[in-house]
C-alpha positions as CSV (number, residue, x, y, z in Angstrom):
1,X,-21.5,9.3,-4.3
2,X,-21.4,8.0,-1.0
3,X,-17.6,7.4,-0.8
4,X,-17.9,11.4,-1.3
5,X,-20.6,11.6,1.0
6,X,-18.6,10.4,4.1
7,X,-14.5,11.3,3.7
8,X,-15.3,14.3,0.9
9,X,-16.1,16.8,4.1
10,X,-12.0,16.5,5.3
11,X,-10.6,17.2,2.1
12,X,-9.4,20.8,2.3
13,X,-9.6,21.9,-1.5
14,X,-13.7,21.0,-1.0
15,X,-14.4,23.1,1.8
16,X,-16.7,25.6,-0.2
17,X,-19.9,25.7,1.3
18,X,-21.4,25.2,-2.1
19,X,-19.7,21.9,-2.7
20,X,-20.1,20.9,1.3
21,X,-23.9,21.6,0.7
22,X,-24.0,19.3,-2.3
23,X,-21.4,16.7,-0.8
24,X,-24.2,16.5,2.5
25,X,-26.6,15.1,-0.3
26,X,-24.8,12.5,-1.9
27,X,-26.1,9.7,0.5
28,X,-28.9,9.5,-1.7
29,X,-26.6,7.0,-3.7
30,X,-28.1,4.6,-1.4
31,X,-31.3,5.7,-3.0
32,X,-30.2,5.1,-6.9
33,X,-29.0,1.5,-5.6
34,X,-32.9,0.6,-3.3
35,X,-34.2,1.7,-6.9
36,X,-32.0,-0.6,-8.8
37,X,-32.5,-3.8,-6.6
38,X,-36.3,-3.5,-6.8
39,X,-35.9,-3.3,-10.2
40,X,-33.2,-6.2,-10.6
41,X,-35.3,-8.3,-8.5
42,X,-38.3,-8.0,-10.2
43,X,-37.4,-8.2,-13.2
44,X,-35.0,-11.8,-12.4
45,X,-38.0,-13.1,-10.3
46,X,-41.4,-11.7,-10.4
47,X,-42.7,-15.4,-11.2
48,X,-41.4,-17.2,-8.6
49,X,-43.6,-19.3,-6.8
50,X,-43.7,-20.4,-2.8
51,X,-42.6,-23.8,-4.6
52,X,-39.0,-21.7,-5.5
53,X,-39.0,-19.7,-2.5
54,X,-36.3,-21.8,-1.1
55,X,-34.2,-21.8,-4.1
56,X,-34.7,-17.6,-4.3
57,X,-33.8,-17.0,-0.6
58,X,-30.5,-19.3,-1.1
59,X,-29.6,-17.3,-4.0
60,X,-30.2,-13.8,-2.2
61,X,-28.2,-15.1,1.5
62,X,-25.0,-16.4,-0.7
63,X,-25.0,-13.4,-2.6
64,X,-25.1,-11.0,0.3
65,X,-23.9,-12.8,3.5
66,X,-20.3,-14.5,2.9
67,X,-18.6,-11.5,2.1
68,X,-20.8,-9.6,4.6
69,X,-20.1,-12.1,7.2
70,X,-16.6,-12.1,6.6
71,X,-15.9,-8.2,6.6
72,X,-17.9,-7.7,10.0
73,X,-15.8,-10.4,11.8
74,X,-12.7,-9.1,10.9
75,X,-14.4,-5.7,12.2
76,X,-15.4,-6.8,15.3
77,X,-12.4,-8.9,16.1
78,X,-10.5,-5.2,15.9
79,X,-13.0,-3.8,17.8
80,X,-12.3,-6.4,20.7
81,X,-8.8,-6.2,20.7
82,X,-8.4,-2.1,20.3
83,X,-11.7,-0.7,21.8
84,X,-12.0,-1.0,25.7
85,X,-15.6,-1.9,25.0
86,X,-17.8,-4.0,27.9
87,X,-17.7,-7.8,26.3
88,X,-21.4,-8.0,26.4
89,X,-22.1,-4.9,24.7
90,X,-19.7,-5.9,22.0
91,X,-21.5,-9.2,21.7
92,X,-25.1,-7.7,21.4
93,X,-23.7,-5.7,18.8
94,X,-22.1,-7.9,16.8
95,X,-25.3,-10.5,17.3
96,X,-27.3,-7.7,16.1
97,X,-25.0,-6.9,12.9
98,X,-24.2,-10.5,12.0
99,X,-28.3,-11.5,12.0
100,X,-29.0,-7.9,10.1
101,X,-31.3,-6.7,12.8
102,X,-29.2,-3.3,13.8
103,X,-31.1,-1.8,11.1
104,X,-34.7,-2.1,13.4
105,X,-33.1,-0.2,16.3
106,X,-32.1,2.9,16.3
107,X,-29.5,2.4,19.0
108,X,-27.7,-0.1,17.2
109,X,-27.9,0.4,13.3
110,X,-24.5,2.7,13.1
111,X,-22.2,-0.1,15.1
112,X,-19.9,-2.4,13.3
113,X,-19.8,-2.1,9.6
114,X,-21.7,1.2,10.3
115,X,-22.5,1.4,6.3
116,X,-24.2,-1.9,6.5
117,X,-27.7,-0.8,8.4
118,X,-28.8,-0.8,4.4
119,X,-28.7,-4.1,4.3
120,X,-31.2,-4.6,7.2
121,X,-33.6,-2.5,4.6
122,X,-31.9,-4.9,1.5
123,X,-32.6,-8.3,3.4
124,X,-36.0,-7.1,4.5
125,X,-37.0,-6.5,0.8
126,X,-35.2,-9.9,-0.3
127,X,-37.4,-11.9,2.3
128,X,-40.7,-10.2,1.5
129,X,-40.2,-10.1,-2.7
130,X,-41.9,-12.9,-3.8
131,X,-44.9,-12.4,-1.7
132,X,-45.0,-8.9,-2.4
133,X,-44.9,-10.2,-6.4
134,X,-47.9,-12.7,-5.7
135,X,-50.3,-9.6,-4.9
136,X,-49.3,-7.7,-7.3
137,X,-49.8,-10.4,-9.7
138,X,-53.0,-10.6,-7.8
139,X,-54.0,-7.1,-8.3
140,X,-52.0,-4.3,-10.3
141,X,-53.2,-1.7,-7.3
142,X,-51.0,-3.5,-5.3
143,X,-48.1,-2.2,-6.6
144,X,-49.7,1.6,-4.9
145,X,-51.2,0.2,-1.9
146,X,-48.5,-1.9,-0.7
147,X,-45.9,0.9,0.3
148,X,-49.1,3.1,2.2
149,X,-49.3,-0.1,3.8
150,X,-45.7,-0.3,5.3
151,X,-45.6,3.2,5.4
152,X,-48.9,2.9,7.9
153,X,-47.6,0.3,9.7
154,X,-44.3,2.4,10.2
155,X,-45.9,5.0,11.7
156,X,-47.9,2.9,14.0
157,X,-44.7,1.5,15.3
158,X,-42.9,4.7,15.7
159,X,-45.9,5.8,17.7
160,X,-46.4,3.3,19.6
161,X,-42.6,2.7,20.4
162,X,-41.1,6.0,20.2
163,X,-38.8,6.8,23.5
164,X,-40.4,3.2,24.7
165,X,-39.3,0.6,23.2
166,X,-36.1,-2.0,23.8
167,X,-32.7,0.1,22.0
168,X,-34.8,2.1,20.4
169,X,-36.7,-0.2,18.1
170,X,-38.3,2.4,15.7
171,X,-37.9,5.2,18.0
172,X,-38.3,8.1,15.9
173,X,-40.0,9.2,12.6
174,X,-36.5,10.2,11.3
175,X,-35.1,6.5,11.7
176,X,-38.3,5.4,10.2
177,X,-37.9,7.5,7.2
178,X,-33.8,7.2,6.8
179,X,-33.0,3.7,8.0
180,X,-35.9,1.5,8.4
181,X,-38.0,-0.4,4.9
182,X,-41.2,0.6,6.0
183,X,-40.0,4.1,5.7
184,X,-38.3,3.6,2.5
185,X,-40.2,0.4,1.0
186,X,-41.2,3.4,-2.2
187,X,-37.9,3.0,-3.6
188,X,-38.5,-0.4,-3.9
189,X,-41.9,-0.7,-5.5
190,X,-40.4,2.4,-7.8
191,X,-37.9,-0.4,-9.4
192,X,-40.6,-3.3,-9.8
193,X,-42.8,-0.7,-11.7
194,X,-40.3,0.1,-13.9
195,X,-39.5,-4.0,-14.5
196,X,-43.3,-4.4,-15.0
197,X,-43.8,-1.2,-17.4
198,X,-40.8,-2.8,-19.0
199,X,-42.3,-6.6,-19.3
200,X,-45.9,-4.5,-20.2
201,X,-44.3,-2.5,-22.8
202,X,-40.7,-3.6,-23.7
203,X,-38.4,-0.9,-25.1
204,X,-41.2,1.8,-26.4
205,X,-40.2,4.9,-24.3
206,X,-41.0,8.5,-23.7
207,X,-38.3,10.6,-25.6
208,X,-35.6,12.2,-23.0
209,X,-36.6,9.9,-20.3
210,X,-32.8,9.7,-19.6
211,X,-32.3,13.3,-19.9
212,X,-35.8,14.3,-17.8
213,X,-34.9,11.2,-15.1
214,X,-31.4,13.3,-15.0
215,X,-33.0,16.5,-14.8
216,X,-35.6,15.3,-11.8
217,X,-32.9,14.0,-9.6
218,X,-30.5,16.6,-9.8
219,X,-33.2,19.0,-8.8
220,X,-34.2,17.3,-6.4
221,X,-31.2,16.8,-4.9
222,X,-29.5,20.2,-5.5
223,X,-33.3,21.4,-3.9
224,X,-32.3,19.3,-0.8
225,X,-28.6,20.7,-0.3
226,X,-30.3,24.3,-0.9
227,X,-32.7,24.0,1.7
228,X,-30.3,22.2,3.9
229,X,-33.1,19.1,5.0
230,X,-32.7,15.5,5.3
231,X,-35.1,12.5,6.8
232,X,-35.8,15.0,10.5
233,X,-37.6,17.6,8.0
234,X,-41.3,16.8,6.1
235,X,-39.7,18.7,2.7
236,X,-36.6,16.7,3.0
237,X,-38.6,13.5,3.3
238,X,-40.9,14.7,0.3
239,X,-37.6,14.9,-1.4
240,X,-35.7,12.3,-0.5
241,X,-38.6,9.4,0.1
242,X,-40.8,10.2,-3.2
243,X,-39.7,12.7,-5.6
244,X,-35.8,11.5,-6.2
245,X,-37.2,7.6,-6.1
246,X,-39.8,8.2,-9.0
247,X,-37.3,10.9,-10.6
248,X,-34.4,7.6,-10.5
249,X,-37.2,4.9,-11.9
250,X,-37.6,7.6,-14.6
251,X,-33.7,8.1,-15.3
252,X,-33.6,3.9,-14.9
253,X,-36.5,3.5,-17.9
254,X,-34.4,6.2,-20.2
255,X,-31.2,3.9,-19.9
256,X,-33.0,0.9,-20.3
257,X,-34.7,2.7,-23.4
258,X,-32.8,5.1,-25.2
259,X,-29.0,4.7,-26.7
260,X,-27.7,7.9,-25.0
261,X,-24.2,9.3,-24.2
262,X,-24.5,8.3,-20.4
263,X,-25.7,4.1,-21.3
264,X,-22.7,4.5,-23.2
265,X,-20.4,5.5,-20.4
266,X,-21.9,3.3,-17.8
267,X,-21.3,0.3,-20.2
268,X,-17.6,1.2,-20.4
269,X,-15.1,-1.1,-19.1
270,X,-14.1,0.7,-16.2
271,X,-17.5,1.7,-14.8
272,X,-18.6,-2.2,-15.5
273,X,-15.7,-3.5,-13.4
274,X,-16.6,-0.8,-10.6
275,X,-20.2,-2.2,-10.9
276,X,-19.5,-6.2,-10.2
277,X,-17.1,-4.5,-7.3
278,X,-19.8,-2.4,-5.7
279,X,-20.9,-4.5,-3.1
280,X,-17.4,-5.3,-2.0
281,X,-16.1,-1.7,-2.1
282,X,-19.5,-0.7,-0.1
283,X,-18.7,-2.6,2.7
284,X,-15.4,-1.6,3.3
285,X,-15.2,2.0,1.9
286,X,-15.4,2.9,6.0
287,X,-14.3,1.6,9.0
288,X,-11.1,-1.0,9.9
289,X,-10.0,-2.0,6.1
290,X,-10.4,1.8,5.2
291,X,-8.5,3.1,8.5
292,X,-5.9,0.5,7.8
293,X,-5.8,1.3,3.7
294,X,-5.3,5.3,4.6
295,X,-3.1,4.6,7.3
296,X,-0.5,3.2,4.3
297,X,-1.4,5.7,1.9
298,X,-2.1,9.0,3.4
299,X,-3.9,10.1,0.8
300,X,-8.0,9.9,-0.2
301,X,-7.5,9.4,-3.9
302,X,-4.8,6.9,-3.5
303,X,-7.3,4.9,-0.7
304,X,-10.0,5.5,-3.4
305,X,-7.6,3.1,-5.7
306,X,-6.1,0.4,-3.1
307,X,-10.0,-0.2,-1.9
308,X,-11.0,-0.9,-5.6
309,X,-8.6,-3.3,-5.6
310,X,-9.3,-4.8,-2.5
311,X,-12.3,-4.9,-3.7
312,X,-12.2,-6.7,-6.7
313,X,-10.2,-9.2,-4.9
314,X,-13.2,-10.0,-2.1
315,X,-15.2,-10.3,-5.2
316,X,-13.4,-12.8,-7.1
317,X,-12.2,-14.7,-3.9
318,X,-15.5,-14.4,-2.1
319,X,-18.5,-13.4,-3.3
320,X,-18.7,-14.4,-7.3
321,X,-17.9,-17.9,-6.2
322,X,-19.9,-18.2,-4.2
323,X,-22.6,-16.4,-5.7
324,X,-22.3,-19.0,-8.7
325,X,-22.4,-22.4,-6.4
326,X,-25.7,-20.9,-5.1
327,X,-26.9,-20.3,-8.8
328,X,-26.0,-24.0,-9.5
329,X,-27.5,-25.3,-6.2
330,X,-30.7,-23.6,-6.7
331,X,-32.1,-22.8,-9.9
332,X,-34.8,-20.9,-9.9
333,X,-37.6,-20.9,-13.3
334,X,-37.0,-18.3,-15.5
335,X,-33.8,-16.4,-13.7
């Protein structure tokens, strides 16, 4: 979807205003994946403790930053060399890419690997989880008061920052609501309730939760590509920030639930490998390696295919080792 999203506009043979309309809304991918972390997470770690917070946080940084690390080096080192850009505003930016903190300002959180302001939101969620899971162990309300709580606090800051503060930290109420995890900290808490409903009640579901869940999402949006909105407009927030999170947690518990056509398809082979390559093909489906994969190829479907490759080669190289000698170096209760 978001592959789509950003190189689908300059295909010719998609150029119908119908498809353009839809194509415009499939950055809510990003969406279906905030969902599935909350969910992953909570459902790996709910019970860890501030003895295992150490061994958590390991896990999470190995998992994310290597290959991350890698792919924004190799970016900015192309950057330096082709772009006649002032040294120390190449070094701010790559400061504030390599340390995740683009994602706060809204100056700043398209440079580098511009794809990669999601993992400001990511990280944020990462470092907050297990404190997040102690109240809610605390208190089952916490799981609704919570996100008003970051959503509160975001709007404070946008108010009190907004056209103020240093490279725009949270300048606006539409980088609040697009970019920032006070803004989109629902999608989050969405996932954990559907981990928790699933601990509560295991796999006793509401029939066509799959099929509703499908339903929900595609209305919402095909509502949003109707209307034309996105994170500037209150409907497209509605949309976006609420409706399509719960309507995903919905479609998540029917695949977790039911045996249906579409578990089926997303357990295949191919879509399995595409899964453990995500990550890998997220972070370079734009910018240097994608320039320098269509530069060879000429051709989007082709690119499609040599970045899936590339991909599962940063995976196996990079981040699954990796990954694993984190696992082994910090085990964590009950992961």
């Amino acid at each position: 979807m978001v592959f789509l999203n950003h190189h689908a506009p300059y295909v010719p043979a998609l150029h119908h205003p119908v498809l353009q309309a839809l194509i415009s809304q499939l950055f809510v991918g990003v969406v279906f994946f905030f969902v599935l972390s909350g969910f992953l997470i909570a459902d790996r770690y709910y019970t860890v403790d501030r003895a295992q917070y150490c061994g958590y946080i390991t896990r999470r940084f190995f998992r994310i930053f290597p290959l991350y690390a890698l792919i924004t080096v190799i970016t900015f080192i192309v950057f330096a060399v082709l772009r006649d850009v002032p040294k120390q505003a190449l070094l701010l930016e790559f400061v504030a890419n390599i340390t995740f903190l683009r994602g706060w300002f809204e100056e700043l959180w398209v440079t580098g690997v511009a794809q990669g302001w999601s993992l400001t939101v990511e990280m944020t969620f990462y470092a907050l989880a297990p404190f997040l899971f102690a109240c809610i162990r605390w208190r089952w309300w916490m799981l609704v008061l919570l996100p008003l709580g970051f959503l509160s606090l975001g709007v404070l800051l946008v108010v009190l920052c907004q056209g103020k503060a240093y490279l725009g930290f949270m300048d606006s109420f539409t980088f609040l609501f697009g970019i920032t995890f006070f803004g989109r900290c629902l999608e989050f808490f969405v996932g954990i309730a559907v981990a928790l409903f699933l601990r509560s009640y295991g796999p006793n579901s509401m029939r066509f939760a799959t099929l509703a869940g499908g339903l929900l999402c595609m209305t919402s949006i095909g509502t949003a590509a109707y209307l034309g909105v996105d994170y500037d407009d209150v409907f497209g927030v509605l949309l976006h920030n609420v409706l399509l999170p719960i309507s995903v947690g919905v479609f998540f518990w029917g695949l977790l639930t039911e045996q249906t056509l579409i578990r089926r398809l997303l357990s295949s082979t191919l879509v399995v490998f595409m899964g453990r390559t995500s990550y890998a093909f997220y972070l370079i489906h734009m910018g240097v390696v994608f320039t320098a994969a269509y530069t060879l190829t000429q051709d989007l479907l082709l690119t499609f295919i040599v970045l899936q490759g590339a991909a599962w080669l940063l995976y196996r190289t990079v981040e699954e080792p990796l990954a694993n000698w984190a696992k082994r170096r910090s085990p964590v209760a009950g992961s």
